[in-house]
N, CA, C and O atoms as a printed pandas DataFrame, in Angstrom:
     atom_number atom_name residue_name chain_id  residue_number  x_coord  y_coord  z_coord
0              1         N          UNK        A               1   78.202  -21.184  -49.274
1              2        CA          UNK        A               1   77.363  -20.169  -49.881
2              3         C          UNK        A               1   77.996  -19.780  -51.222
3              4         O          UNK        A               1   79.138  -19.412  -51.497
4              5         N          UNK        A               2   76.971  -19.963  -51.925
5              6        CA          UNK        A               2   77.430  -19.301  -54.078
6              7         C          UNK        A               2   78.330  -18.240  -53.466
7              8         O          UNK        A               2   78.199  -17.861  -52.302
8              9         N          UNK        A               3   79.227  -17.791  -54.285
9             10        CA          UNK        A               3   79.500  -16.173  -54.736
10            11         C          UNK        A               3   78.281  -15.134  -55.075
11            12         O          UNK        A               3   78.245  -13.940  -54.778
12            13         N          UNK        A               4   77.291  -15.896  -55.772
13            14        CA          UNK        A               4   76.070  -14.848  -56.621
14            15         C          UNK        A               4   75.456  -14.404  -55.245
15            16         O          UNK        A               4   75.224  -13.200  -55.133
16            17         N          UNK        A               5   75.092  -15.430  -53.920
17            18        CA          UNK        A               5   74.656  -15.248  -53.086
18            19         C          UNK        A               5   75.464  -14.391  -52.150
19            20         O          UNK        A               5   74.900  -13.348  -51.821
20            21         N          UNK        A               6   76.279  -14.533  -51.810
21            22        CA          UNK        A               6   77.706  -13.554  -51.509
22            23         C          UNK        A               6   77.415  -12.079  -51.576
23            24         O          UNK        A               6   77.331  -11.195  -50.724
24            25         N          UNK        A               7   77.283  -12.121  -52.944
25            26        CA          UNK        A               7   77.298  -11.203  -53.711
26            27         C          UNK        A               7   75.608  -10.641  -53.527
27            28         O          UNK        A               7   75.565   -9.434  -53.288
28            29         N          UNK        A               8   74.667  -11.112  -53.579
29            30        CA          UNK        A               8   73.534  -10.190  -53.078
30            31         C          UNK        A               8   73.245   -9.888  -51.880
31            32         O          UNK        A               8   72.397   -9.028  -51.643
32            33         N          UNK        A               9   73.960  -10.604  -50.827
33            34        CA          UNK        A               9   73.947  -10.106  -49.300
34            35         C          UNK        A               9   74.684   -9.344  -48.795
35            36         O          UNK        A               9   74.575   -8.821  -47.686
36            37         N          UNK        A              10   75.669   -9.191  -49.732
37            38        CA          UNK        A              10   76.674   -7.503  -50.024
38            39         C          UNK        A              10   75.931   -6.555  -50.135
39            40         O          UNK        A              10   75.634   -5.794  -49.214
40            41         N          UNK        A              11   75.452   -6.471  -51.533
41            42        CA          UNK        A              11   74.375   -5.307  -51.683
42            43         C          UNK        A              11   73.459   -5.435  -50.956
43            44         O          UNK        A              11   73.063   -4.383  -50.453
44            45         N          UNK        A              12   72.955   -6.308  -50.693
45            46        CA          UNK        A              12   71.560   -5.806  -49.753
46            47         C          UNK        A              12   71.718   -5.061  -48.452
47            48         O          UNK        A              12   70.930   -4.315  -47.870
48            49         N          UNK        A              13   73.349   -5.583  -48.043
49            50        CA          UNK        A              13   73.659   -4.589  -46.608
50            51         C          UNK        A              13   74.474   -3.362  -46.863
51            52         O          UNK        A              13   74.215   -2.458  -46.069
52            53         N          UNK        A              14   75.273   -3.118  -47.643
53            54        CA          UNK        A              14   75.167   -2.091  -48.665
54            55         C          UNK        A              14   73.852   -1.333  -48.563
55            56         O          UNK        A              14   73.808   -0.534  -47.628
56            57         N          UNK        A              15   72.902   -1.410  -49.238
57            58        CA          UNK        A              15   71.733   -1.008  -49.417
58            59         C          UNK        A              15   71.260   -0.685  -48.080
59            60         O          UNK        A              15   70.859    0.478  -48.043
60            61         N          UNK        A              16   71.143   -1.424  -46.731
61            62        CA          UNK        A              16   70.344   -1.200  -45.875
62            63         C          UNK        A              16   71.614    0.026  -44.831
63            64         O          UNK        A              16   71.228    0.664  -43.851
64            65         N          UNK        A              17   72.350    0.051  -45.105
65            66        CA          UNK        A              17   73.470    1.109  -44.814
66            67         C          UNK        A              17   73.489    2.409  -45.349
67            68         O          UNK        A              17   73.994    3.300  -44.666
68            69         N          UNK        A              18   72.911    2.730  -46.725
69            70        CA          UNK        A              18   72.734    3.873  -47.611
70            71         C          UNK        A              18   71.214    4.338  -46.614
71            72         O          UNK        A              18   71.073    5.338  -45.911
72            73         N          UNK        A              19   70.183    3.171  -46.884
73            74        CA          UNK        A              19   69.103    3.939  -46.655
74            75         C          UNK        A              19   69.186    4.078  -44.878
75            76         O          UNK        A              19   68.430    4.928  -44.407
76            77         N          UNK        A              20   69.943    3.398  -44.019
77            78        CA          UNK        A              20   69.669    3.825  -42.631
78            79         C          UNK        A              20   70.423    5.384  -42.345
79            80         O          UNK        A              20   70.060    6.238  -41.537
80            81         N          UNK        A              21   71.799    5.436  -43.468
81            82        CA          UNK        A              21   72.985    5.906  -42.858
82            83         C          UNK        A              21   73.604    5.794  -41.575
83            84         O          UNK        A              21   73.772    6.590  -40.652
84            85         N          UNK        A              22   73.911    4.540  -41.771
85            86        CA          UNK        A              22   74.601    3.507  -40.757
86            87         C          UNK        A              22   75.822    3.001  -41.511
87            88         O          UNK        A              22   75.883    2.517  -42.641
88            89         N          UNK        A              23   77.072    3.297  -40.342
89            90        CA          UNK        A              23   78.492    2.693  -40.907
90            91         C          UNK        A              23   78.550    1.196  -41.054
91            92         O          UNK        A              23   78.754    0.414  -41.984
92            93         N          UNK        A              24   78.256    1.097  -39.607
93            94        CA          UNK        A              24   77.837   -0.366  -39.277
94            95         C          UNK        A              24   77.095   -1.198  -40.247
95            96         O          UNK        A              24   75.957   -0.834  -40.541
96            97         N          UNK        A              25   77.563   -2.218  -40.761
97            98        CA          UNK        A              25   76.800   -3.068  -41.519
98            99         C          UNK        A              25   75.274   -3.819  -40.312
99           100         O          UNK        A              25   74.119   -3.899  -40.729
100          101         N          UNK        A              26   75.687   -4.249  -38.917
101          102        CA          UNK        A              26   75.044   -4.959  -37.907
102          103         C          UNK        A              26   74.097   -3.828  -37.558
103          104         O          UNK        A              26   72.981   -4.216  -37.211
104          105         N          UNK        A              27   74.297   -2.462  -37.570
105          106        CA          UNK        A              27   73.357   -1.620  -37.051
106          107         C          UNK        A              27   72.372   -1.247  -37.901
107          108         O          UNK        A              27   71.248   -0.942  -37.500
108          109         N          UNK        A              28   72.711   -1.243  -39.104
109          110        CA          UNK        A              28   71.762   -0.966  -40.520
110          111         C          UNK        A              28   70.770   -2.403  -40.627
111          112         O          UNK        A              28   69.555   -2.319  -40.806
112          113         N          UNK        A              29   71.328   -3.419  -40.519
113          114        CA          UNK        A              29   70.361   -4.311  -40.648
114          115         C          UNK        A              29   69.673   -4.507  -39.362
115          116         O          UNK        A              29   68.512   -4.917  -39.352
116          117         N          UNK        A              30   70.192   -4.292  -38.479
117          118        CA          UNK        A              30   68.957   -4.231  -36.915
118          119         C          UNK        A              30   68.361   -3.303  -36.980
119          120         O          UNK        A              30   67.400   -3.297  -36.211
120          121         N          UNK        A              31   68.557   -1.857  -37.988
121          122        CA          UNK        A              31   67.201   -1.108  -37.892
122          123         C          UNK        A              31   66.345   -1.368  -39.044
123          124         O          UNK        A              31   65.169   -1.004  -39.043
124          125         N          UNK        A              32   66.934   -2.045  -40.128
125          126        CA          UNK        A              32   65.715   -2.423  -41.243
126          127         C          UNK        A              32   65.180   -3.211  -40.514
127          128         O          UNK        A              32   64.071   -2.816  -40.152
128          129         N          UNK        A              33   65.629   -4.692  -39.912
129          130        CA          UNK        A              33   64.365   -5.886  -39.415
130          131         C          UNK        A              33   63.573   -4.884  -38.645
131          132         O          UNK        A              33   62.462   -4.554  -39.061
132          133         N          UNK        A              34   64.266   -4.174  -37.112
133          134        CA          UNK        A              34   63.549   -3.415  -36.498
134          135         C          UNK        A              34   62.290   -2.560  -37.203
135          136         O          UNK        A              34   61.163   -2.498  -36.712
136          137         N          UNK        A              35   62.544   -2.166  -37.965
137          138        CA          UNK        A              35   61.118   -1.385  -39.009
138          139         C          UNK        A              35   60.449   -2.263  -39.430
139          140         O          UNK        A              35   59.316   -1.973  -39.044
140          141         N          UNK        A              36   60.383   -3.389  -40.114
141          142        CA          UNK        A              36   60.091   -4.533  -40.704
142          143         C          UNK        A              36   59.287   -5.462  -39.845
143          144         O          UNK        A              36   58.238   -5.974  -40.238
144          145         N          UNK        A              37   60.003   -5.739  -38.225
145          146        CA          UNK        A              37   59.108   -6.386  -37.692
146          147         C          UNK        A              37   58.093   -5.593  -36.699
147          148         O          UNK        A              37   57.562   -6.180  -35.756
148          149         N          UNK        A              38   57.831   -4.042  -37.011
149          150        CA          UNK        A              38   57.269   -2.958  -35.654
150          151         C          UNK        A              38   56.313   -3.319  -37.369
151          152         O          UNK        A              38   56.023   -4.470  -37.697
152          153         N          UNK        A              39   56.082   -2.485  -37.953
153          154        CA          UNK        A              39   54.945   -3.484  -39.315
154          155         C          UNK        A              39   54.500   -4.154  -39.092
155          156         O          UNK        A              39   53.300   -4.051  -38.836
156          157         N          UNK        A              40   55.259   -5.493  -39.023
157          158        CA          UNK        A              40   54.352   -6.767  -39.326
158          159         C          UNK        A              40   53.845   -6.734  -37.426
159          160         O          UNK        A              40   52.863   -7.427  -37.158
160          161         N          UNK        A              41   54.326   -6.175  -36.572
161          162        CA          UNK        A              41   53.391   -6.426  -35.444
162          163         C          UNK        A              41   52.014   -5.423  -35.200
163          164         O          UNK        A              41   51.066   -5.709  -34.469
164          165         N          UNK        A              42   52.157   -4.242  -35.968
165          166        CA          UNK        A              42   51.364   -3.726  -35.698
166          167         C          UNK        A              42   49.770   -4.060  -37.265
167          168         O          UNK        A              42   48.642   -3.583  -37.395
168          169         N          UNK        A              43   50.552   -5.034  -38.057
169          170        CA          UNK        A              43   49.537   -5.564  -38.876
170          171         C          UNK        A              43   48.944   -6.590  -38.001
171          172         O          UNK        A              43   47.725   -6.754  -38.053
172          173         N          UNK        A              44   49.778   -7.417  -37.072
173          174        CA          UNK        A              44   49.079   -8.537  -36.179
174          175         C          UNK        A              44   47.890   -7.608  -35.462
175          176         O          UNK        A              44   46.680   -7.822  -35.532
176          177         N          UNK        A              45   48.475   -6.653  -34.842
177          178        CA          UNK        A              45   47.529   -6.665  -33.748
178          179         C          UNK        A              45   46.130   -5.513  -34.374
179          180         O          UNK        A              45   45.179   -5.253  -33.637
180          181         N          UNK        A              46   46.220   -5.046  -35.538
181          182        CA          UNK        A              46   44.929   -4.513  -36.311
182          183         C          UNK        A              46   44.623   -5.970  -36.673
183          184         O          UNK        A              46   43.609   -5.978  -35.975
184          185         N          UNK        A              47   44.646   -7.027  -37.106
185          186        CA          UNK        A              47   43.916   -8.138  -37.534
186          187         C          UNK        A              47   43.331   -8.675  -36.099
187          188         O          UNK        A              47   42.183   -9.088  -35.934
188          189         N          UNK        A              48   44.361   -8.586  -35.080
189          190        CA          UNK        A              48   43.267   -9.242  -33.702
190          191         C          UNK        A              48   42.635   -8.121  -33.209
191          192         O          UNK        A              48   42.052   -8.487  -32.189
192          193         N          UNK        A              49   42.431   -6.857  -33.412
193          194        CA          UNK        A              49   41.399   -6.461  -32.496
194          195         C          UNK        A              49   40.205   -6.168  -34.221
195          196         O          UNK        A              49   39.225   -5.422  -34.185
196          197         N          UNK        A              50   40.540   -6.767  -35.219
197          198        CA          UNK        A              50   39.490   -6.767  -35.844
198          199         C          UNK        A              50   38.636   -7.750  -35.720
199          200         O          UNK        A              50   37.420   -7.664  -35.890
200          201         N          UNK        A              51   39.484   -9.072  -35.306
201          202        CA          UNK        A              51   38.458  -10.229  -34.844
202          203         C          UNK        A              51   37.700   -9.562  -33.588
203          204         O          UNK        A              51   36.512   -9.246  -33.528
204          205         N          UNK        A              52   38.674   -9.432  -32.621
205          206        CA          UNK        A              52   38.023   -8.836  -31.344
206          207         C          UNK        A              52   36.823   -7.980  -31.002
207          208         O          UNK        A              52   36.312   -7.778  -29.900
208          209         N          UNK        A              53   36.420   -7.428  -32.447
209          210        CA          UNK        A              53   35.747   -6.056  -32.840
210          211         C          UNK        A              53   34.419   -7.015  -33.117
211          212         O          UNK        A              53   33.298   -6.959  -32.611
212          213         N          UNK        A              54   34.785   -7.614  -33.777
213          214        CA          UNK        A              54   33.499   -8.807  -34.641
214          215         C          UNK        A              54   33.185   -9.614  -33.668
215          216         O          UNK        A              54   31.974   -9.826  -33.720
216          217         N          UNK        A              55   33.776  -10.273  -32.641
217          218        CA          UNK        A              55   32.992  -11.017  -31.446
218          219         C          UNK        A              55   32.923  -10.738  -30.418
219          220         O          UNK        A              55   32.315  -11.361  -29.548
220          221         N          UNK        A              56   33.859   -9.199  -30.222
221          222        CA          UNK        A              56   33.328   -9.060  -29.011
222          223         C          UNK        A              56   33.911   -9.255  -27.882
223          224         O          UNK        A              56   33.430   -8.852  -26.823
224          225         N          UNK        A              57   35.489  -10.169  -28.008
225          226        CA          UNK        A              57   35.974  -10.830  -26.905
226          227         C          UNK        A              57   37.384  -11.145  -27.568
227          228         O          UNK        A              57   37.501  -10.955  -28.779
228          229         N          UNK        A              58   38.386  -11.584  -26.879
229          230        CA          UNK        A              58   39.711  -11.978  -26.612
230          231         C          UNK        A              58   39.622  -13.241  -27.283
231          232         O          UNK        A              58   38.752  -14.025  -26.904
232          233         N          UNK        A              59   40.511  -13.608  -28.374
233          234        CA          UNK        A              59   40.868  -14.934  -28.765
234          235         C          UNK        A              59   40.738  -16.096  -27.720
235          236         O          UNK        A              59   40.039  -17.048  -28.065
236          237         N          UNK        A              60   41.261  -16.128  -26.623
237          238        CA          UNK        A              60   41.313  -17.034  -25.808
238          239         C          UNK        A              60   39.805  -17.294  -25.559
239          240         O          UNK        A              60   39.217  -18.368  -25.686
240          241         N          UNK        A              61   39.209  -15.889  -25.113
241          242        CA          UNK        A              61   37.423  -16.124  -24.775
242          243         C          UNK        A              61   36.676  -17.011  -25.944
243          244         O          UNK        A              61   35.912  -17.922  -25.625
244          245         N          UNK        A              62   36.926  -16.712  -27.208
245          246        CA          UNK        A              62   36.717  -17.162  -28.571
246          247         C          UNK        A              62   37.141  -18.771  -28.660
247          248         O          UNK        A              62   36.236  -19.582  -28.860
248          249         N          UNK        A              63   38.562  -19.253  -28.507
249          250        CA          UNK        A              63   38.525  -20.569  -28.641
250          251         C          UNK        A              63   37.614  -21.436  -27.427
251          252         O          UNK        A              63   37.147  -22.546  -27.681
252          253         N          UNK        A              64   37.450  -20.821  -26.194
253          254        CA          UNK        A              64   36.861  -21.376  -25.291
254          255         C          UNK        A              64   35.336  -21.513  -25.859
255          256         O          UNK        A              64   34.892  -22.657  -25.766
256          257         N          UNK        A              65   34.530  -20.623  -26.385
257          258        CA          UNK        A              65   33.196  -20.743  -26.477
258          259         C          UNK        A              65   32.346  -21.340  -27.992
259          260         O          UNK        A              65   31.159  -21.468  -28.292
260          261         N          UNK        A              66   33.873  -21.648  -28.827
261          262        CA          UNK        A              66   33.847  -21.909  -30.449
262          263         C          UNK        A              66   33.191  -23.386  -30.041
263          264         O          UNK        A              66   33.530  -24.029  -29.047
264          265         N          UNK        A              67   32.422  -23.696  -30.779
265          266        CA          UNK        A              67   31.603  -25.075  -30.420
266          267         C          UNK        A              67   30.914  -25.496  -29.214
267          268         O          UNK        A              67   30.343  -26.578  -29.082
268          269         N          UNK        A              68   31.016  -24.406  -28.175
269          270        CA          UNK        A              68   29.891  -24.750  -27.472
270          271         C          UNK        A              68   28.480  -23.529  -27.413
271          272         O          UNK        A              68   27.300  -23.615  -27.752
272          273         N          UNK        A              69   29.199  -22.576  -26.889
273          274        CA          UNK        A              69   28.010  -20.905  -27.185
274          275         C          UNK        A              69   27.969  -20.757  -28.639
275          276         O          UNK        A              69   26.860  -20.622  -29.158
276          277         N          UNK        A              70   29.386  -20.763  -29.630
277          278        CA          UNK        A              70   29.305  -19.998  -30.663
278          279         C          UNK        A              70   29.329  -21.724  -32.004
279          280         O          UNK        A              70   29.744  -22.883  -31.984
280          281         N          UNK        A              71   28.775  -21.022  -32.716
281          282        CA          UNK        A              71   28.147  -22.811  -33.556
282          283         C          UNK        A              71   29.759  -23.172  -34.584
283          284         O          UNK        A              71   30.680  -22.368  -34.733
284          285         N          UNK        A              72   29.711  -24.153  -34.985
285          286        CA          UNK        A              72   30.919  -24.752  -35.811
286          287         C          UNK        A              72   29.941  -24.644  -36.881
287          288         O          UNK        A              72   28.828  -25.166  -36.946
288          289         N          UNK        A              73   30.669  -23.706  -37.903
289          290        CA          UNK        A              73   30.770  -22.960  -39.153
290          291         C          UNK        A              73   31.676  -23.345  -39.647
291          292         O          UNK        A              73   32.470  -24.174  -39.202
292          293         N          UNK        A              74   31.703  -22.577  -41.058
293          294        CA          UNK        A              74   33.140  -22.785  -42.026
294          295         C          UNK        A              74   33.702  -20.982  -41.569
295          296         O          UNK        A              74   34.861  -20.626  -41.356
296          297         N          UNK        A              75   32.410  -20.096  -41.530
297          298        CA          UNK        A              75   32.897  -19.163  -41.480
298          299         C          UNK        A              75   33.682  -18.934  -39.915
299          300         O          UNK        A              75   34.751  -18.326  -39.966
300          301         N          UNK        A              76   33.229  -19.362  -38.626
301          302        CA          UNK        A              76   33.558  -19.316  -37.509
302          303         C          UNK        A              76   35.130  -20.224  -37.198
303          304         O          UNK        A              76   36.013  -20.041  -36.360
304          305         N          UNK        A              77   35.003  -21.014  -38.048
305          306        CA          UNK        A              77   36.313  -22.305  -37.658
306          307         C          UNK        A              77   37.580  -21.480  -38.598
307          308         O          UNK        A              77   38.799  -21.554  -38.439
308          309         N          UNK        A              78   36.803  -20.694  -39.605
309          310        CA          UNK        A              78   38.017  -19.655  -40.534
310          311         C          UNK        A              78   38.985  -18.538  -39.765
311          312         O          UNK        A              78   40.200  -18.340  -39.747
312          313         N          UNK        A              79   37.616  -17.790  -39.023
313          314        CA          UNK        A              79   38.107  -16.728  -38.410
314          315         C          UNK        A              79   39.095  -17.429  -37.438
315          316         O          UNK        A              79   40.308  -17.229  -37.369
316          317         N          UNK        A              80   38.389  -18.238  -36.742
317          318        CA          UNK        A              80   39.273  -19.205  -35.693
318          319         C          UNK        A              80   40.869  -19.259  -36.089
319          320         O          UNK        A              80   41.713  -18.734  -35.362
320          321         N          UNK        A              81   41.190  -19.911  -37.252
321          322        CA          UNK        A              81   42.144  -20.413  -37.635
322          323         C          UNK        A              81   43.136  -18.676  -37.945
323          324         O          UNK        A              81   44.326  -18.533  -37.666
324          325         N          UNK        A              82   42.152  -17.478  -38.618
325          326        CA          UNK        A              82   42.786  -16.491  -38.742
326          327         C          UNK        A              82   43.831  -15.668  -37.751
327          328         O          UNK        A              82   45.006  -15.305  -37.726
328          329         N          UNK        A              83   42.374  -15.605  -36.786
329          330        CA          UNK        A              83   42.686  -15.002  -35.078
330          331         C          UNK        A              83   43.900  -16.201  -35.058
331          332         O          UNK        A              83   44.978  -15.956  -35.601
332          333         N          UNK        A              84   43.716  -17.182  -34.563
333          334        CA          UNK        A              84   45.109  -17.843  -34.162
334          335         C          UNK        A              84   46.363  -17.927  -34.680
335          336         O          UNK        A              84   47.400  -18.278  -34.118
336          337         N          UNK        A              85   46.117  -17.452  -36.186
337          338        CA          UNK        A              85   47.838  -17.242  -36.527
338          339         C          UNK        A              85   48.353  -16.005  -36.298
339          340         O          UNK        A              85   49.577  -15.894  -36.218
340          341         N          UNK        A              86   47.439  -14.772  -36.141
341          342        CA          UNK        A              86   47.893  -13.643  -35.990
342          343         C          UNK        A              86   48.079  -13.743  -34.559
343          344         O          UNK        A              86   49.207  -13.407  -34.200
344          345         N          UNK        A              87   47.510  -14.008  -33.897
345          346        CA          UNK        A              87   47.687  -14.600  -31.987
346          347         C          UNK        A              87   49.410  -14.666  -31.627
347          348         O          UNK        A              87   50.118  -13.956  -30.914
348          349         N          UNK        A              88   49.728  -15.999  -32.575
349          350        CA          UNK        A              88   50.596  -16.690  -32.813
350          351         C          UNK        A              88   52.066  -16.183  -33.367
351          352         O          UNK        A              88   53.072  -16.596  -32.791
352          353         N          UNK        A              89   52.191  -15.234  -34.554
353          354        CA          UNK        A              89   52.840  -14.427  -34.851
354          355         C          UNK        A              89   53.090  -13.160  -34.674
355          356         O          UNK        A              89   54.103  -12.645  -35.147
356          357         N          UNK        A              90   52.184  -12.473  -33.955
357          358        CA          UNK        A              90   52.570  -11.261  -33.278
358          359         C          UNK        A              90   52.980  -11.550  -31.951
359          360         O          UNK        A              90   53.235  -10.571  -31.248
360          361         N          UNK        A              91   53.122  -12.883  -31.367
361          362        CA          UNK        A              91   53.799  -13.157  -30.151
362          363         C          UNK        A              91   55.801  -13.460  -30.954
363          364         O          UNK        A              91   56.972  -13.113  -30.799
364          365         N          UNK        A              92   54.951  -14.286  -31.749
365          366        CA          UNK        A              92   56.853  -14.511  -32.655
366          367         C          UNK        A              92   57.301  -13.043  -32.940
367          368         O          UNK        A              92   58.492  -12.734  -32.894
368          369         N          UNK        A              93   56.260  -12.095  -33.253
369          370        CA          UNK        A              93   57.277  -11.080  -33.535
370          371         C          UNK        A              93   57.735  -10.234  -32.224
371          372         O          UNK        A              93   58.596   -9.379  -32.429
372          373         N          UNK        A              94   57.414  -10.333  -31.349
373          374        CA          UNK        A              94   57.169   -9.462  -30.539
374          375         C          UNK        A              94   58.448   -9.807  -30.160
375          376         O          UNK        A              94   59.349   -8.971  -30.097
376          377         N          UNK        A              95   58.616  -11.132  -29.867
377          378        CA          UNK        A              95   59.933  -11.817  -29.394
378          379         C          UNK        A              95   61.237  -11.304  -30.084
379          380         O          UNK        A              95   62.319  -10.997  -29.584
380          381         N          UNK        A              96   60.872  -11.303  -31.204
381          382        CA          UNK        A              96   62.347  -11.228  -31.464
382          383         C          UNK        A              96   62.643   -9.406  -31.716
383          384         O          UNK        A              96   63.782   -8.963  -31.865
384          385         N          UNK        A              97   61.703   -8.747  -31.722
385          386        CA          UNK        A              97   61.699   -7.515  -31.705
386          387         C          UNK        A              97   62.475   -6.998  -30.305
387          388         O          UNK        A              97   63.306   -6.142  -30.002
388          389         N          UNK        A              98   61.961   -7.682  -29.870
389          390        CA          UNK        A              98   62.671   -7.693  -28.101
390          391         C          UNK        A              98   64.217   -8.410  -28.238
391          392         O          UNK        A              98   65.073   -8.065  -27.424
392          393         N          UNK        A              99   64.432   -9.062  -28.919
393          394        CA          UNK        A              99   65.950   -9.645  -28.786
394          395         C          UNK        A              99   66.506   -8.313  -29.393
395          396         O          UNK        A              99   67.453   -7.852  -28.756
396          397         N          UNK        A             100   66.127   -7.628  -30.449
397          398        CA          UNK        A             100   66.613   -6.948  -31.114
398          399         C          UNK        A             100   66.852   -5.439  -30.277
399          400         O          UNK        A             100   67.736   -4.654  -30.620
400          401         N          UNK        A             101   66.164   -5.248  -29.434
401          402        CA          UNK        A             101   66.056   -4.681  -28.075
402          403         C          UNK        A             101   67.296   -4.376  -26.982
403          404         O          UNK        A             101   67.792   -3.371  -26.472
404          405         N          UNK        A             102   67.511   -5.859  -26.916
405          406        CA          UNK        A             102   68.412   -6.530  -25.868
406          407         C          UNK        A             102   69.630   -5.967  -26.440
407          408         O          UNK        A             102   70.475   -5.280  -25.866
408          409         N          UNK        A             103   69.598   -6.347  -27.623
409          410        CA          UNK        A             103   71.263   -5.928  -28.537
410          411         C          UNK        A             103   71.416   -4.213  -28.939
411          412         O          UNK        A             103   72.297   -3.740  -29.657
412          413         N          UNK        A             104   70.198   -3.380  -28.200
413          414        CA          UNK        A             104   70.270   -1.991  -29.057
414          415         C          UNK        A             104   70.201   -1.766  -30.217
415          416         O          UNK        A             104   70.959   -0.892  -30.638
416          417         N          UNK        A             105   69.244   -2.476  -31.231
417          418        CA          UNK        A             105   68.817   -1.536  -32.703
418          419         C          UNK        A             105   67.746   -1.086  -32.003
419          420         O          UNK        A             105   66.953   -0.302  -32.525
């Protein structure tokens, strides 16, 4: 690893130590991700119950009925692809939010 790089992962835990007021360098950065990934999960799960809102049903119900009840679109195969990454990444986050759990941030 550079020095320059060194050197900005200093300050940045530095930084996440000022704003937690945390001695701990390990506890300051398990409560920034911790904030960081309770965000990005609670952006997942407003994007799936906005799909959910618009059809009516559970992603899973949705890939099951996409091309047979519900027609192959650009707009339907979009949402499809939307719903499934947010599906997909609010399970990734959830996970590691939970490791982060395990360790007490």
């Amino acid at each position: 690893m550079s020095t320059a790089v060194k050197d900005v992962a200093q300050e940045m835990l530095a930084l996440a130590q000022e704003i937690t007021r945390k001695k701990n360098p390990e506890g300051a950065l398990g409560q920034v991700l911790k904030g960081y990934l309770e965000r990005r999960i609670n952006e997942c799960k407003e994007e799936i119950a906005k799909f959910e809102n618009k059809y009516g049903m559970p992603f899973e119900d949705y890939k099951e009925m996409l091309g047979v009840k519900i027609t192959l679109s650009y707009e339907h195969e979009k949402d499809y692809m939307d719903w499934e990454a947010s599906v997909i990444e609010y399970g990734f986050l959830k996970d590691e939010k939970n490791k982060l759990d395990y360790y007490g941030y």
